[in-house]
C-alpha atoms as a printed R data frame, in Angstrom:
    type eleno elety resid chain resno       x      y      z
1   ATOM     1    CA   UNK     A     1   0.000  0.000  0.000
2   ATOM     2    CA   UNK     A     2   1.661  2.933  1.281
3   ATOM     3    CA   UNK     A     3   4.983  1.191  2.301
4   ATOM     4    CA   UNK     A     4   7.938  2.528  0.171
5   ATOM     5    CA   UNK     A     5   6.742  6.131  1.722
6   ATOM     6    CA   UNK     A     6   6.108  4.800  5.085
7   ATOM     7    CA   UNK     A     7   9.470  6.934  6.614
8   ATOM     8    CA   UNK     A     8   7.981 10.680  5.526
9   ATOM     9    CA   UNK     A     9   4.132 10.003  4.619
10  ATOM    10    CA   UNK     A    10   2.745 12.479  7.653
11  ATOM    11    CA   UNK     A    11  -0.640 12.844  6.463
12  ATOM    12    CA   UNK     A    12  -2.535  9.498  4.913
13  ATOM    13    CA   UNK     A    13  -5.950 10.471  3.579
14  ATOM    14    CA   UNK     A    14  -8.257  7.206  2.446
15  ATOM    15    CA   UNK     A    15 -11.782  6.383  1.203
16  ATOM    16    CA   UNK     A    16 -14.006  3.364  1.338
17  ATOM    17    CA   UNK     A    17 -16.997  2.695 -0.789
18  ATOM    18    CA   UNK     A    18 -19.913  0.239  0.745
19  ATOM    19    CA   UNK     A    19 -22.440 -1.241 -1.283
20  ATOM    20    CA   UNK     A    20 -23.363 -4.321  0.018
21  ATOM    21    CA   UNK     A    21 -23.781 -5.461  3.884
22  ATOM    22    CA   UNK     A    22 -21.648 -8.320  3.546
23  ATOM    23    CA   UNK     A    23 -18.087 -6.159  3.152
24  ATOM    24    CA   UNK     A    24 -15.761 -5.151  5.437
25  ATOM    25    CA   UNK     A    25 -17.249 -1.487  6.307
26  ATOM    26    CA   UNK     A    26 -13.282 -0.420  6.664
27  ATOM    27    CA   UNK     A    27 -12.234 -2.177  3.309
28  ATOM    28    CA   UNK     A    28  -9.356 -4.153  5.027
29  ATOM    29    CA   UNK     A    29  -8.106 -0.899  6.339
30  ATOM    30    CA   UNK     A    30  -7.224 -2.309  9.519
31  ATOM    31    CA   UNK     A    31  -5.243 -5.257  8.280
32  ATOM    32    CA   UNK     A    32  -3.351 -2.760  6.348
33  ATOM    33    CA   UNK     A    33  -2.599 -0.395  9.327
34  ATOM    34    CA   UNK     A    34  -1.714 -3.395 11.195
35  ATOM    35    CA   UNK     A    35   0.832 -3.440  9.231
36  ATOM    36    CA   UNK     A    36   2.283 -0.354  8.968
37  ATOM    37    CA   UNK     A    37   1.947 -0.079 12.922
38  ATOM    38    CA   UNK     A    38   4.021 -2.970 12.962
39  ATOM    39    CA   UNK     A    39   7.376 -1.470 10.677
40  ATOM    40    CA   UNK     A    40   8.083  0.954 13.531
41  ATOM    41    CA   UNK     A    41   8.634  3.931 10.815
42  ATOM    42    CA   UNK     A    42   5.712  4.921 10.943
43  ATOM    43    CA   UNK     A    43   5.497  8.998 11.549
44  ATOM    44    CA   UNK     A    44   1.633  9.556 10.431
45  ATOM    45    CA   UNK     A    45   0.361 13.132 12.520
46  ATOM    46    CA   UNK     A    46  -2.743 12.890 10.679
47  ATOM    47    CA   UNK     A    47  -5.417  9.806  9.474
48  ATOM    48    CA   UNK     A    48  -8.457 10.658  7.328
49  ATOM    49    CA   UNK     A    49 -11.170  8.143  6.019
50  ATOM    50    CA   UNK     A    50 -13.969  8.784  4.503
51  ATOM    51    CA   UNK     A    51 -16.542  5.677  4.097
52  ATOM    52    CA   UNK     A    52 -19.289  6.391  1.548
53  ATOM    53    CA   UNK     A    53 -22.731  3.910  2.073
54  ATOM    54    CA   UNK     A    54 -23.830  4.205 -1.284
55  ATOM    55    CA   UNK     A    55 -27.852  5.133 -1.866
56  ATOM    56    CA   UNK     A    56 -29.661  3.105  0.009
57  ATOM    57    CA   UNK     A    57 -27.310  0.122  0.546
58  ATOM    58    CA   UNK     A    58 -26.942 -1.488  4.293
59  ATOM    59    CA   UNK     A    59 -23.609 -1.972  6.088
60  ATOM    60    CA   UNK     A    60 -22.719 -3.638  9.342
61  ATOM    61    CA   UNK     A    61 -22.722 -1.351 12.429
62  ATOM    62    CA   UNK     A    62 -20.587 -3.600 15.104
63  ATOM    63    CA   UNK     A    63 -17.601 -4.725 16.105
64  ATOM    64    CA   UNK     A    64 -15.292 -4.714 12.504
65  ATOM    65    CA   UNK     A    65 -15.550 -0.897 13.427
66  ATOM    66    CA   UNK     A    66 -14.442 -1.448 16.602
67  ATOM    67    CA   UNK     A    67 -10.855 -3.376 14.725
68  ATOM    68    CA   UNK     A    68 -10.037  0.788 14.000
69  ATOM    69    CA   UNK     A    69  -9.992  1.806 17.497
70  ATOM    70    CA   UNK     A    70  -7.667 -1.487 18.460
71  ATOM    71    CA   UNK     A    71  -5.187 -0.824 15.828
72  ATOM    72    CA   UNK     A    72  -4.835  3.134 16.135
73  ATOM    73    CA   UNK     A    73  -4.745  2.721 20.517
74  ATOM    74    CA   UNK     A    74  -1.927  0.017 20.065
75  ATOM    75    CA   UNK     A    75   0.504  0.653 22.789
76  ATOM    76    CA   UNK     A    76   3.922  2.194 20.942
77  ATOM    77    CA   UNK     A    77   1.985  1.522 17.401
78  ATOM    78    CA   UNK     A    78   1.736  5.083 16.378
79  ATOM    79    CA   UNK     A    79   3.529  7.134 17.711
80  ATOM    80    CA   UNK     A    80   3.354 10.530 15.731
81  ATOM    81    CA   UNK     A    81  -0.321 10.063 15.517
82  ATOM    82    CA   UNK     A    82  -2.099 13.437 16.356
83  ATOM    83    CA   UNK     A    83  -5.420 13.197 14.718
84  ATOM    84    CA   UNK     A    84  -7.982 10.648 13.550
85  ATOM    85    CA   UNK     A    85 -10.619 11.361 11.315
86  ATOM    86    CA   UNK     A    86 -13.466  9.604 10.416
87  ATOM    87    CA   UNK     A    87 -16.423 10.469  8.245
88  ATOM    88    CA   UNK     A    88 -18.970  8.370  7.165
89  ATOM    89    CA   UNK     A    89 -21.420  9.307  4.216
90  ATOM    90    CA   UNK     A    90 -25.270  8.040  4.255
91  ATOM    91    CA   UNK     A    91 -26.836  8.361  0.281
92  ATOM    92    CA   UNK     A    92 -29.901  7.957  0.680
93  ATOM    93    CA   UNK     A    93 -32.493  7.835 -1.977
94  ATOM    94    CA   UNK     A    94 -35.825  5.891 -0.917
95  ATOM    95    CA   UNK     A    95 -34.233  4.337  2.282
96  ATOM    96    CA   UNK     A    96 -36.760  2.788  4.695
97  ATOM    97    CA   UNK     A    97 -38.223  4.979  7.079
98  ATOM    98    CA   UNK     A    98 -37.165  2.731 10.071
99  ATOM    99    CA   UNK     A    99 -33.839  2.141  9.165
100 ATOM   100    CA   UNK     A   100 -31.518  3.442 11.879
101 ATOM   101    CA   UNK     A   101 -28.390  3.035  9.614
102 ATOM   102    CA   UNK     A   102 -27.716  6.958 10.419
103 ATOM   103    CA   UNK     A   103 -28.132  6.259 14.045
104 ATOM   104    CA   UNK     A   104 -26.459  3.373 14.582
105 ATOM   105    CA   UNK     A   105 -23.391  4.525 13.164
106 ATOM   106    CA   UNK     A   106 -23.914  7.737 15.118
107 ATOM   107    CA   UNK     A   107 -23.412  5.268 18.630
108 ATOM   108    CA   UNK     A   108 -20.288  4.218 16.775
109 ATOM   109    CA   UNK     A   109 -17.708  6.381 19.311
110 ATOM   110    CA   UNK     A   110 -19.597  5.202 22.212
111 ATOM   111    CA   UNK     A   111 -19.810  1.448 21.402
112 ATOM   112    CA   UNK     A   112 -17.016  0.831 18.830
113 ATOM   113    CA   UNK     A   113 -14.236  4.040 19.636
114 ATOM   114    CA   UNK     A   114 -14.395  4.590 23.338
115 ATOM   115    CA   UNK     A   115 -10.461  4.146 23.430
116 ATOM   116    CA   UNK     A   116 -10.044  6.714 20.323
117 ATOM   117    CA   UNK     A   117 -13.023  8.793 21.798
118 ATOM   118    CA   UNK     A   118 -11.118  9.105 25.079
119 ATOM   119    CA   UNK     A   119  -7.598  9.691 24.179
120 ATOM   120    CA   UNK     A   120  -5.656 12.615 25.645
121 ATOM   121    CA   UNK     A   121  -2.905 12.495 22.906
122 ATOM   122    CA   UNK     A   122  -5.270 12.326 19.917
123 ATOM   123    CA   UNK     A   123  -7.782 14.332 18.133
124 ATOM   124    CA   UNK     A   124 -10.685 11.892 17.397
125 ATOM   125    CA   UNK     A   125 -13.330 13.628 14.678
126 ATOM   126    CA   UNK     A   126 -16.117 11.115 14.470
127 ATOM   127    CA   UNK     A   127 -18.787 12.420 11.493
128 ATOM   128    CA   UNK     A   128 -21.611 11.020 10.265
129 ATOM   129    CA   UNK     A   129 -23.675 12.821  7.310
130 ATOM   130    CA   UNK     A   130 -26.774 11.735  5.753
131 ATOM   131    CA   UNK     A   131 -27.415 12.982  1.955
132 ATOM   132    CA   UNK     A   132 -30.934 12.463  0.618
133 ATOM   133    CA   UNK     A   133 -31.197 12.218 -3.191
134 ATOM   134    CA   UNK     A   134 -34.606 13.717 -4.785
C-alpha cells in the first residue's frame, strides 16, 4: 500500500466505498494499518477516512468498526499520531423509514471508539452525514 513512503508520509488520507452489507465497512483498512503499525517507521500526525454507504445500501454497524480503534490505541503503534478522522457518508435515496443506519453509526464512538473517543494524545473527529437524493 503505502509502504515505500512509510518513513515521511505524515498525512494518509483514504476512502471506502460500501455497497453491500456483507463487506468489510473499513475495506481491510485495519489489516493494512496493522501493518504499517508494525514497521516501527511509521510517523503519520494525521489519518483521514472517509466511508461512503452508497444510496440506500446497508452496512454492518458492530464490532469490525471497533478493529479501527484497536489498531490506532496500540501501545507504541503510532507514535506521531495526532489526529484521527473519520467520516462516514449516508446516500440515501428511498431508504426505509425505520432504518436506523444513520443512528447506529452515530453510537459508533460510544460502542465501537471509546479508546479513540477518550484519548488525551489524539484528536478523534467522528462524522456522520446523511445525503438524501430527490
Amino acid at each position: 500500500m503505502v509502504f515505500p513512503s512509510i518513513r515521511t508520509l505524515k498525512v494518509l488520507k483514504l476512502g471506502s466505498f460500501i455497497d453491500d452489507p456483507s463487506e468489510d465497512p473499513l475495506s481491510g483498512l485495519c489489516d493494512e494499518l496493522e501493518k504499517i503499525s508494525a514497521t516501527g517507521r511509521s510517523i503519520i500526525e494525521i489519518l483521514s477516512i472517509d466511508v461512503a454507504v452508497q444510496t440506500d445500501a446497508d452496512c454492518k454497524r458492530g464490532d469490525e468498526w471497533g478493529l479501527l480503534d484497536k489498531v490506532l490505541t496500540k501501545q507504541d503503534g503510532w507514535p506521531g499520531l495526532k489526529e484521527v478522522s473519520l467520516k462516514i457518508e449516508v446516500y440515501d435515496y428511498g431508504r426505509l423509514e425505520d432504518d436506523d443506519l444513520v443512528d447506529a453509526l452515530n453510537k459508533l464512538p460510544d460502542t465501537q471508539f471509546k479508546k479513540l473517543s477518550t484519548s488525551e494524545t489524539i484528536n478523534f473527529i467522528f462524522e456522520v452525514t446523511e445525503h438524501v437524493i430527490w
